[in-house]
C-alpha positions as CSV (number, residue, x, y, z in Angstrom):
1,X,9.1,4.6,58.8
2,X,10.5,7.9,59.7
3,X,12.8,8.7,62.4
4,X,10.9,10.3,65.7
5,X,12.8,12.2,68.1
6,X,11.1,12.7,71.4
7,X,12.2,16.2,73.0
8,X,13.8,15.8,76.4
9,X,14.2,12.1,75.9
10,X,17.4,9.9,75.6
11,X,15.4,7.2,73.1
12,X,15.2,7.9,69.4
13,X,13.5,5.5,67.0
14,X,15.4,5.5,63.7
15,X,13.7,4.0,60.4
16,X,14.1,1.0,58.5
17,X,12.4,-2.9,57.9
18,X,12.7,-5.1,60.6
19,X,13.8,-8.7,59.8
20,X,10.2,-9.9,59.4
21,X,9.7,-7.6,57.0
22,X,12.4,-8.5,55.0
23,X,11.6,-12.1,54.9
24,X,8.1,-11.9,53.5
25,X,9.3,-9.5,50.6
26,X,11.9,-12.0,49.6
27,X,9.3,-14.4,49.9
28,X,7.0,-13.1,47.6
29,X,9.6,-12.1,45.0
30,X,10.6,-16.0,45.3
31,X,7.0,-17.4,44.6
32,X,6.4,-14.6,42.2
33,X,9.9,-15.7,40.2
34,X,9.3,-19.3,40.4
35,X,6.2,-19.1,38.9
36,X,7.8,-17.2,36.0
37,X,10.4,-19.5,35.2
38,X,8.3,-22.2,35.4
39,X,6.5,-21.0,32.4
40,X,9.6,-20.3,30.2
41,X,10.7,-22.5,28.5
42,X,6.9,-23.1,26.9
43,X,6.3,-19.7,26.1
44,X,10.2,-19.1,24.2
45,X,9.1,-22.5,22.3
46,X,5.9,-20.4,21.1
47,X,7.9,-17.0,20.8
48,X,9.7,-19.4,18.4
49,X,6.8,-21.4,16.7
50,X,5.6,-18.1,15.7
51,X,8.9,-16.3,14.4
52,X,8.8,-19.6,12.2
53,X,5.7,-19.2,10.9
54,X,6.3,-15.7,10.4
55,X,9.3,-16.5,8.7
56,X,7.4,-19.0,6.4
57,X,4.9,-16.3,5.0
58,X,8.1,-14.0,4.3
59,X,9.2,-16.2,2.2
60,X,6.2,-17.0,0.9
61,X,5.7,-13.2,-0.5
62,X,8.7,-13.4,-2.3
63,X,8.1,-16.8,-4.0
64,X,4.6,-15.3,-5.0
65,X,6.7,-12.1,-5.8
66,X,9.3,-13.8,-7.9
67,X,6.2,-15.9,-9.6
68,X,4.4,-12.6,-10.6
69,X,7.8,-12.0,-12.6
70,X,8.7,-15.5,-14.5
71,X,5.4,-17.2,-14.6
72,X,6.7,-19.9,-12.1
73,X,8.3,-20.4,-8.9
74,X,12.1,-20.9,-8.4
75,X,13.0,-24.6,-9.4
76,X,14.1,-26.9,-6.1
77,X,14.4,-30.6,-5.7
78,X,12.4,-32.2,-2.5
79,X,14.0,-31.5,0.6
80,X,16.1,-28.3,-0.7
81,X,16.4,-26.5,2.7
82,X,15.7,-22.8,3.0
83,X,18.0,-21.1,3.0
84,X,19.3,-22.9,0.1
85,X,21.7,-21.0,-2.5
86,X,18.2,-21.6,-4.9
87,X,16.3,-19.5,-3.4
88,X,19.5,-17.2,-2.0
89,X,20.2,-16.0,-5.3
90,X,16.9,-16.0,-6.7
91,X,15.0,-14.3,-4.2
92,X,18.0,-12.4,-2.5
93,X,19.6,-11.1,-5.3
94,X,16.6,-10.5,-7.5
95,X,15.0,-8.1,-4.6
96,X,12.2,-10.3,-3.7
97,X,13.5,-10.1,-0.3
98,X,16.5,-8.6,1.7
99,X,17.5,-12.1,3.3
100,X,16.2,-15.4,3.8
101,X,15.6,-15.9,7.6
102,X,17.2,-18.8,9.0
103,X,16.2,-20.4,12.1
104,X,17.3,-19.7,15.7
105,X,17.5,-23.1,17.1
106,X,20.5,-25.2,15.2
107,X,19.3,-28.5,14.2
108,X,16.1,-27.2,12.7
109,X,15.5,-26.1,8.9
110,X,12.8,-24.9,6.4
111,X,12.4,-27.0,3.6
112,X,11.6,-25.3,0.2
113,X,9.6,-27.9,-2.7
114,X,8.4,-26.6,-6.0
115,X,5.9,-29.6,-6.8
116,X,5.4,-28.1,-10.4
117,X,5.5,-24.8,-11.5
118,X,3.0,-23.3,-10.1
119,X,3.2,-25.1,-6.5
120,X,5.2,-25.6,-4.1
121,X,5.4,-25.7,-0.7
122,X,7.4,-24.6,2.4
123,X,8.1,-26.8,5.5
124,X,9.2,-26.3,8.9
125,X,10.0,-28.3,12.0
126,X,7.9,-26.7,15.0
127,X,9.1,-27.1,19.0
128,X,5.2,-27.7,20.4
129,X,3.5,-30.6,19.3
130,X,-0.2,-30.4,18.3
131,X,-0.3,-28.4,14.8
132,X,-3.4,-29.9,12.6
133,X,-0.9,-29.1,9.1
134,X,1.9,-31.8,9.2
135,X,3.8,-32.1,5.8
136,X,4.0,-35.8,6.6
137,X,7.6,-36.1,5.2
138,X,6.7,-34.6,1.6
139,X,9.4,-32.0,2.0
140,X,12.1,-34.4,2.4
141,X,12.3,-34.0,6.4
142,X,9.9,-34.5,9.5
143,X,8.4,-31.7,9.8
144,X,5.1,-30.5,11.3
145,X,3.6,-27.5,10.0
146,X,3.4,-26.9,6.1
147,X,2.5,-23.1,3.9
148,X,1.4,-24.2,0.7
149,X,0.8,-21.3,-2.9
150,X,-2.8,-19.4,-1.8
């Protein structure tokens, strides 16, 4: 509101919200920031879910990468987390892959299993329930969603 000045009057009207105003702003920002953070933590578990899974086919390159070169994939024993110094100095140092990710959330690992030489699969341990692939314990940990060779 802009400030009117009346000529030949003692009254002037100066600009600005009244209290009203004020209150149904905050208000609104309220509602509108409760229903954000209502839907957080749900949508960073599947921000998460899907940097794993991301992670997962990174990995899987350079298994396929390091395959290409030897004829079979790097040897590890059921349950051998990734990263695991395995697949560290195989893929890492070999230049299959800068780094092996790790996960952002402590407690939770990959899981690295060469079934014979030319399969394996990779195992991780997802925050939402409800994928169809669960490794069923074959990669020596409870884990729920499971990237096998193509």
């Amino acid at each position: 509101m802009l400030p009117i000045k009346v000529q030949g009057s003692r009254f002037k009207v100066q600009g600005g919200f009244t209290l009203i105003e004020l209150l149904v702003a905050i208000g609104v920002v309220a509602i509108l920031s409760a229903m954000v953070f209502s839907l957080g933590p749900s949508s960073r578990q599947f921000a998460r879910d899907s940097r794993r899974k991301a992670d997962l086919e990174q990995i899987r390159s350079a298994l396929e990468l390091y395959r290409n070169s030897n004829s079979a994939y790097p040897p590890g024993s059921p349950g051998a987390g990734v990263p695991s110094i395995v697949l560290n100095s195989t893929l890492v140092t070999g230049s299959y892959m800068s780094s092996i990710p790790n996960d952002t959330v402590s407690g939770r690992n990959y899981y690295y299993r060469r079934i014979t030489n030319t399969t394996y699969e990779l195992c991780a341990d997802m925050e939402k329930s409800g994928y169809s692939d669960t490794c069923g314990g074959t990669c020596g940990a409870a884990c729920d969603y499971r990237v096998i060779q193509p």
